[in-house]
C-alpha positions as CSV (number, residue, x, y, z in Angstrom):
1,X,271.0,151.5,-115.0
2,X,272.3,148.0,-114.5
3,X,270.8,145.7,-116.9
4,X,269.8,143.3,-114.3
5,X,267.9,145.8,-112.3
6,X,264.1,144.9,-112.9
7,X,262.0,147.9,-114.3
8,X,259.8,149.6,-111.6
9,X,257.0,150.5,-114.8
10,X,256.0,151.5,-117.6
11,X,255.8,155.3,-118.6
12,X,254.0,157.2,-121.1
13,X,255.3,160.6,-121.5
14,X,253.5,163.1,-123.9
15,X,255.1,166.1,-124.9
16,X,255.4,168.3,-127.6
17,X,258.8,169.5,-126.7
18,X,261.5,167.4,-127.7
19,X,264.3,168.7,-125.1
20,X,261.9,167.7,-122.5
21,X,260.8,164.5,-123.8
22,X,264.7,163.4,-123.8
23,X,265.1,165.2,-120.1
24,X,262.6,163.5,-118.7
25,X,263.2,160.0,-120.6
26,X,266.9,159.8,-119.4
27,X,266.2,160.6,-116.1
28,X,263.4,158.3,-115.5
29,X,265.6,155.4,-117.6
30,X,268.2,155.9,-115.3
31,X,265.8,155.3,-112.6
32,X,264.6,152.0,-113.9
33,X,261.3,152.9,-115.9
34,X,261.0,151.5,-119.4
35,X,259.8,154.6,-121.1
36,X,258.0,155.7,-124.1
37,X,257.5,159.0,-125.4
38,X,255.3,160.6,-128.1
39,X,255.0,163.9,-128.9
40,X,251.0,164.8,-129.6
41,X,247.7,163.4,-128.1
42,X,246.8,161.7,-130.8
43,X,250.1,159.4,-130.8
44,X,249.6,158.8,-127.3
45,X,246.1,157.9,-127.3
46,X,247.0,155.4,-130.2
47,X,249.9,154.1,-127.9
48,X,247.7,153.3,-124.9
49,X,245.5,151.1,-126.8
50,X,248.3,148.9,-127.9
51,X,249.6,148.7,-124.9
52,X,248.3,150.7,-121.7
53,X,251.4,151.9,-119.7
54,X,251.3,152.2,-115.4
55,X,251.6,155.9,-115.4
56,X,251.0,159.1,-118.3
57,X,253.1,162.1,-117.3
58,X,251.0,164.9,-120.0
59,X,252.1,168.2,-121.2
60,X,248.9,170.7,-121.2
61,X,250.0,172.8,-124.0
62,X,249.8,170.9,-127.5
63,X,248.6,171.4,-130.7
64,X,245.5,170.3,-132.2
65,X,244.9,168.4,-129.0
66,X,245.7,169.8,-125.7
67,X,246.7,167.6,-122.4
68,X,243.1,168.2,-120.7
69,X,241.1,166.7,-124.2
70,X,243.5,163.6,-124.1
71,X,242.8,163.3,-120.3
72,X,239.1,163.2,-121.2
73,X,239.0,160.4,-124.0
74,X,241.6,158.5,-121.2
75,X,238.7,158.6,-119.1
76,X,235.9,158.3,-121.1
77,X,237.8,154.7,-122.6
78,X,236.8,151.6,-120.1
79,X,240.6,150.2,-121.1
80,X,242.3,153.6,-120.3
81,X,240.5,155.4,-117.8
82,X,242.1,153.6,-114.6
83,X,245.6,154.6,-116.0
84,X,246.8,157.6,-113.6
85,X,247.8,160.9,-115.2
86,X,250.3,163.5,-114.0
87,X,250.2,166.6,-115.7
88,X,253.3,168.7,-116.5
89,X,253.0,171.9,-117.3
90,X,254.5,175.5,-117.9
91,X,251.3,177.1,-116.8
92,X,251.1,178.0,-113.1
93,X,247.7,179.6,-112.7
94,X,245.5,178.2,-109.9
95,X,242.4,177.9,-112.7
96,X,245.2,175.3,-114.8
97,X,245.6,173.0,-112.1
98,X,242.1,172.8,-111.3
99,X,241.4,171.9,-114.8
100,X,243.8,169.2,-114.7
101,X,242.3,167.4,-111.6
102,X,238.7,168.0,-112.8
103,X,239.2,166.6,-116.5
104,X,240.7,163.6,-113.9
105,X,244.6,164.0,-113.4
106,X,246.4,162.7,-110.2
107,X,249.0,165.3,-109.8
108,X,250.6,168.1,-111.3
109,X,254.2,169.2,-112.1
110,X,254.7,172.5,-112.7
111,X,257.6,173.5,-115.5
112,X,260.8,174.4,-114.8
113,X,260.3,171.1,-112.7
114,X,263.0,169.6,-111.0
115,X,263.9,165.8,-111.1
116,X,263.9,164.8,-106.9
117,X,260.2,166.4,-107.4
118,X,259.5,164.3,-110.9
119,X,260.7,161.0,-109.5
120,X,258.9,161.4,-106.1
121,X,255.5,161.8,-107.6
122,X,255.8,159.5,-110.0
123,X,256.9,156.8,-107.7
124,X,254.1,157.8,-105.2
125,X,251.8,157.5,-107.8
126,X,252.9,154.2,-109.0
127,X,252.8,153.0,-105.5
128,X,249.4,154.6,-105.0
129,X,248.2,152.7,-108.0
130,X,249.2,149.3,-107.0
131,X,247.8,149.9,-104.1
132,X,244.5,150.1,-105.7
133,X,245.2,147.6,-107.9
134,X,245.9,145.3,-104.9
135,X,242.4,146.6,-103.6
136,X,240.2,145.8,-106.7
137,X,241.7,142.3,-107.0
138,X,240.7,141.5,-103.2
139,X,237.4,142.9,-103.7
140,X,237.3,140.4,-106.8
141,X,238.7,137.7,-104.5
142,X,235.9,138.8,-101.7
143,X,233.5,138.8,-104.7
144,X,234.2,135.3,-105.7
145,X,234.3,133.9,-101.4
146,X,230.9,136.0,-101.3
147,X,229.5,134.3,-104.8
148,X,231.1,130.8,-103.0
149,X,229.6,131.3,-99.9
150,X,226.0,131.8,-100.9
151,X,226.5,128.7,-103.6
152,X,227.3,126.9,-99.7
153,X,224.8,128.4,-97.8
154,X,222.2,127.5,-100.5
155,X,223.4,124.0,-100.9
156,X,223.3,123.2,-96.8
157,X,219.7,125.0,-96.9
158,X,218.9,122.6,-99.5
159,X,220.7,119.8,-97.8
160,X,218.6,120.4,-94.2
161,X,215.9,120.5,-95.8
162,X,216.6,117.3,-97.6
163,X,217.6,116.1,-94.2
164,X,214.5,117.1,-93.0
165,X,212.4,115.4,-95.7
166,X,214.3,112.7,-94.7
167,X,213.8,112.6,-90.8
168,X,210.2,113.1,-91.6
169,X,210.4,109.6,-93.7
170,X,212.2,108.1,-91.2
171,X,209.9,109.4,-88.8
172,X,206.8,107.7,-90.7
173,X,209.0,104.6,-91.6
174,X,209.6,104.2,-87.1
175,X,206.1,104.8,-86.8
176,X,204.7,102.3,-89.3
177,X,207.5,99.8,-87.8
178,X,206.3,100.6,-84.0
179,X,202.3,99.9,-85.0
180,X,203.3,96.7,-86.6
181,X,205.4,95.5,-84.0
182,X,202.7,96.7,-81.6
183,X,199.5,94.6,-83.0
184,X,201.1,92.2,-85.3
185,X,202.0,89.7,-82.6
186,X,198.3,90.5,-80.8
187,X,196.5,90.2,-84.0
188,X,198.2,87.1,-85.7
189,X,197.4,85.8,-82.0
190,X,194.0,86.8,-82.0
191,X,193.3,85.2,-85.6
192,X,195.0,81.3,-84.2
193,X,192.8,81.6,-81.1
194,X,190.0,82.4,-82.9
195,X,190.4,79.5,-85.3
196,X,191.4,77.3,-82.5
197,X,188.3,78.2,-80.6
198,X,185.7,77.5,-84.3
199,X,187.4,74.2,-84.1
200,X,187.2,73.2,-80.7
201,X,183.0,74.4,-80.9
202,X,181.8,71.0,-81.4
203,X,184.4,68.7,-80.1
204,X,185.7,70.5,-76.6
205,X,183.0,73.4,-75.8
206,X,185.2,74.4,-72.6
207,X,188.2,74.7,-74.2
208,X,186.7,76.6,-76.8
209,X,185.3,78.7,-74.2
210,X,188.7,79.3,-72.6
211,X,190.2,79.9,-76.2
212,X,187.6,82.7,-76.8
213,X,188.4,84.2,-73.5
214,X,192.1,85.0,-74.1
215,X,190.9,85.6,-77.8
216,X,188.8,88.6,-75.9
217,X,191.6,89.7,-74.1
218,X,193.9,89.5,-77.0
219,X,191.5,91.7,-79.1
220,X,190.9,94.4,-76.5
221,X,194.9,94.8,-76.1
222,X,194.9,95.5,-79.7
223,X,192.1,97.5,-79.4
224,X,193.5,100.0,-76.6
225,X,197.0,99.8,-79.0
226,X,195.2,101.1,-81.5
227,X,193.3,103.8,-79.5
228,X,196.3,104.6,-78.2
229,X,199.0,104.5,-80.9
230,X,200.6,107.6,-80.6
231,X,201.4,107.1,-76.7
232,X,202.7,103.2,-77.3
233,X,204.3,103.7,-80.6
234,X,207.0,106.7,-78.3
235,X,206.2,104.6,-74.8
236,X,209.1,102.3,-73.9
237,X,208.5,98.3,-75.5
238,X,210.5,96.9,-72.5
239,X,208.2,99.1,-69.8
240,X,211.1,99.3,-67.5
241,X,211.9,95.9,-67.8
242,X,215.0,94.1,-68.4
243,X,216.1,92.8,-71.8
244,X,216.1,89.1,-70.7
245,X,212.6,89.6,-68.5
246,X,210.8,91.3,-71.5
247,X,212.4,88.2,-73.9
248,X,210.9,86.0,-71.3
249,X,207.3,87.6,-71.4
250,X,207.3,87.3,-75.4
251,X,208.1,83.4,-75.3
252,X,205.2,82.9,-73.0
253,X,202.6,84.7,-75.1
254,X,204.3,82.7,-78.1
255,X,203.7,79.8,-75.8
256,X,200.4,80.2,-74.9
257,X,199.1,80.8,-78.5
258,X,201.2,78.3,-79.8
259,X,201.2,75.5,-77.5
260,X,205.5,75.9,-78.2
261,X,207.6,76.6,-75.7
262,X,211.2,78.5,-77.1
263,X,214.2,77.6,-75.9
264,X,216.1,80.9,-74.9
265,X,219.7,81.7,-74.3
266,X,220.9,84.9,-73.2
267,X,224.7,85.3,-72.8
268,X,225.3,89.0,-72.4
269,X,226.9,90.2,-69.4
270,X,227.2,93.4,-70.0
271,X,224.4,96.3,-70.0
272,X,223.4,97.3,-73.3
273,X,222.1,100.8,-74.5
274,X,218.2,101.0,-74.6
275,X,217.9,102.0,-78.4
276,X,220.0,98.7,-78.6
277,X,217.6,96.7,-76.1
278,X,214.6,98.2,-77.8
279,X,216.1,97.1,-81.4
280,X,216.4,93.6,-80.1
281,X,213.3,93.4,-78.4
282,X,211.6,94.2,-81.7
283,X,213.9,92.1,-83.2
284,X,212.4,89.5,-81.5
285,X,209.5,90.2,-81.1
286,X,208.6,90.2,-85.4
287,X,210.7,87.3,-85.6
288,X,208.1,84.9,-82.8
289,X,205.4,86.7,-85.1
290,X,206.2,85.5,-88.2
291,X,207.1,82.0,-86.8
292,X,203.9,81.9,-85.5
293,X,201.8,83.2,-88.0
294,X,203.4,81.3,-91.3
295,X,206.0,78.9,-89.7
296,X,204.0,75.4,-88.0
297,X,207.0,75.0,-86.2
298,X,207.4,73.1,-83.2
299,X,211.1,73.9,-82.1
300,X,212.2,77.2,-81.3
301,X,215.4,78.6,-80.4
302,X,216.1,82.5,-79.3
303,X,219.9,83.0,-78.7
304,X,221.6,85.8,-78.0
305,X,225.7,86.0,-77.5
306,X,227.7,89.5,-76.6
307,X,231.0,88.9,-78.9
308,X,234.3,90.6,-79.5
309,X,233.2,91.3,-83.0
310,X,229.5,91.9,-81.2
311,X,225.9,91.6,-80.5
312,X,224.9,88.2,-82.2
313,X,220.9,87.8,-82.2
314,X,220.0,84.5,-83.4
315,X,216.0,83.3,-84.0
316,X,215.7,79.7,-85.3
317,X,212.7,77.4,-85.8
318,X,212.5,74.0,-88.0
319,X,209.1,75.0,-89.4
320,X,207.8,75.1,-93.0
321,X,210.1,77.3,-94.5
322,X,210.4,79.6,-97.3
323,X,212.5,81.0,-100.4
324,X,214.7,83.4,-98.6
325,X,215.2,85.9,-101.7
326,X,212.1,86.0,-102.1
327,X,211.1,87.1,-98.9
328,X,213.5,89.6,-98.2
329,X,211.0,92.5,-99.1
330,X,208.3,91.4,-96.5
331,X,207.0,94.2,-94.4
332,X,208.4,92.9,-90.9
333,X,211.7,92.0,-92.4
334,X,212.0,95.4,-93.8
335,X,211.6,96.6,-90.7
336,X,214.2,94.7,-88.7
337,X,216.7,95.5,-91.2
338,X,216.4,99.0,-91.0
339,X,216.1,98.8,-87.2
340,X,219.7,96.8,-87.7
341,X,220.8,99.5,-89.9
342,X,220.1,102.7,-88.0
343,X,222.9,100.9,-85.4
344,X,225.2,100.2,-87.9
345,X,223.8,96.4,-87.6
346,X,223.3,93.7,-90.6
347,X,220.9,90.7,-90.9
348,X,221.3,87.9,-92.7
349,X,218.2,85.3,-93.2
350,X,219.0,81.6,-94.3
351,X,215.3,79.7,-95.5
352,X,214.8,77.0,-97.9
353,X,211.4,75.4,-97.9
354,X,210.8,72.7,-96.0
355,X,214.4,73.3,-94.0
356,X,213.4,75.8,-91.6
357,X,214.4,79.6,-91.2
358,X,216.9,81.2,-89.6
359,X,217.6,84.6,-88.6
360,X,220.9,86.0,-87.1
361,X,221.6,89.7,-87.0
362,X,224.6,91.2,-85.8
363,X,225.4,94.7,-83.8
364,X,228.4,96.5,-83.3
365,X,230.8,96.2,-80.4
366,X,230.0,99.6,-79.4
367,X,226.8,99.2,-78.0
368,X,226.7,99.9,-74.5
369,X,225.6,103.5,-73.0
């Protein structure tokens, strides 16, 4: 054997025989096997617990402890029972080799053996072994994808449904936005014509009249909104209309329960998306609303400007004013910045009291259809 040559395994002979313990160690030395031999069961199965070797070739007929016994406590040993064991034996008899397999041998070699028959099984066995040994670490590696897998499938169950929690949410959030787009303007309008028309009473009795008429009309819109939620919370806010015609039709309410006409300037000449229309719509929509429920302005100015950077929405009135961080939390401007958001959009809000408020939001470039 060259010293180079890497060992093809470990050996355990067990024999009581020393002629055949140094016939079959030199021949399987030569064959590259690092080989150890002992000469009684009880050496061997003190060997294997030091160190367990690849393959046990076992001589049947020992004293005080035959080959099939140590086969047996080899099995019976959770460390040991995996090693394979080929018996080698003088005694031919069909009952012998049944024996051997049933105390859990792999093979038998019957004495006077000869060495092409020796080195065969053992190599087949050796091969047979790694083969398993390949096998039970897959199934350990198919163990651990299976154990991985289920940790996965677990954690995306527990994601969709956190998704799910969180479309409902969403859901409830669209919905509260949606009713207070819907009657906020119509009820902050109601509440000014109302007080218009108690002060009027006296002094212009017509007017009032007149006042309490759209006051009427106001309240049964937000009456049949409210009926109707459901329907016009999912019905389309622009009813088919076109961004700048449904713009239009909000400054001329604002107008009419304000005495204030906005000045509006639309410079977008290309289409936008709907959910994008929609979001501006609302946009503007909250914004008139709180201008005309808190502001006392008298200018108003609605532009809107398609960029390269973007959508820029601008809403400006030189009203009353307010703290800007302080009123970042509202309801309605809670609402347009999460309308913003859901399109990748920001809003920024510049207030000081007494300076007017200004609101420009901004949408991505990619907002068309």
């Amino acid at each position: 054997m060259y010293p180079s040559q890497p060992l093809k395994g470990d050996l355990l002979i067990v024999d009581d025989t020393p002629d055949n313990l140094r016939l079959l160690s030199a021949m399987l030395t030569e064959q590259a096997y690092d080989v150890r031999s002992v000469r009684n069961g009880a050496a061997a199965l003190m060997g294997v617990q030091g160190q367990p070797p690849d393959l046990i070739l076992l001589d049947i007929n020992m004293p005080e402890m035959n080959g099939y016994e140590v086969c047996q406590r080899l099995k019976a040993n959770p460390n040991t029972r995996d090693i394979p064991v080929i018996f080698i034996s003088a005694n031919n008899e069909v009952f012998d080799k049944v024996q051997a397999f049933s105390v859990g041998g792999v093979d038998y070699i019957s004495k006077p053996f000869q060495v092409e028959e020796v080195l065969v099984r053992v190599e087949n066995q050796l091969a047979l072994r790694q083969l398993q040994v390949q096998l039970q670490q897959r199934n350990y590696q198919l163990e651990a994808v299976e154990a991985d897998l289920r940790r996965a499938l677990e954690q995306e169950q527990a994601l969709n449904q956190r998704i799910e929690e969180l479309a409902t949410l969403e859901e409830r959030n669209r919905i509260a936005r949606d009713i207070h787009d819907s009657l906020g303007h119509a009820l902050v309008a109601l509440n000014i014509q109302m007080e218009t028309a108690l002060a009027l009473w006296q002094q212009d009795p017509d007017r009032a009249f007149t006042t309490l008429v759209e006051a009427k009309q106001l309240g049964s819109d937000a009456l049949r909104a409210t009926r109707q939620s459901v329907s016009d919370i999912r019905a389309d806010p622009l009813q088919g209309q076109l961004l700048e015609e449904a713009i239009a039709a909000l400054t001329q309410d604002f107008q009419r329960t304000t005495g204030v006409q906005p000045a509006c300037e639309i410079d977008v000449t290309q289409p936008l998306s709907h959910s994008v229309s929609t979001a501006v719509y609302r946009l503007v929509q909250e914004g008139l609303t709180n201008i005309c429920k808190h502001a006392n302005a008298t200018v108003v100015t609605i532009q809107l400007q398609l960029m390269e950077g973007g959508l820029v929405i601008s809403l400006q009135d030189n009203g009353k004013g307010f703290q800007a961080d302080a009123a970042v939390s509202g309801f309605g401007l809670q609402g347009m910045r999460e309308r913003l958001q859901a399109l990748g959009g920001t809003l920024e809000i510049t207030s000081e009291p007494g300076a007017g408020c200004r609101l420009t939001a901004l949408l991505p470039s990619k907002i068309k259809n």
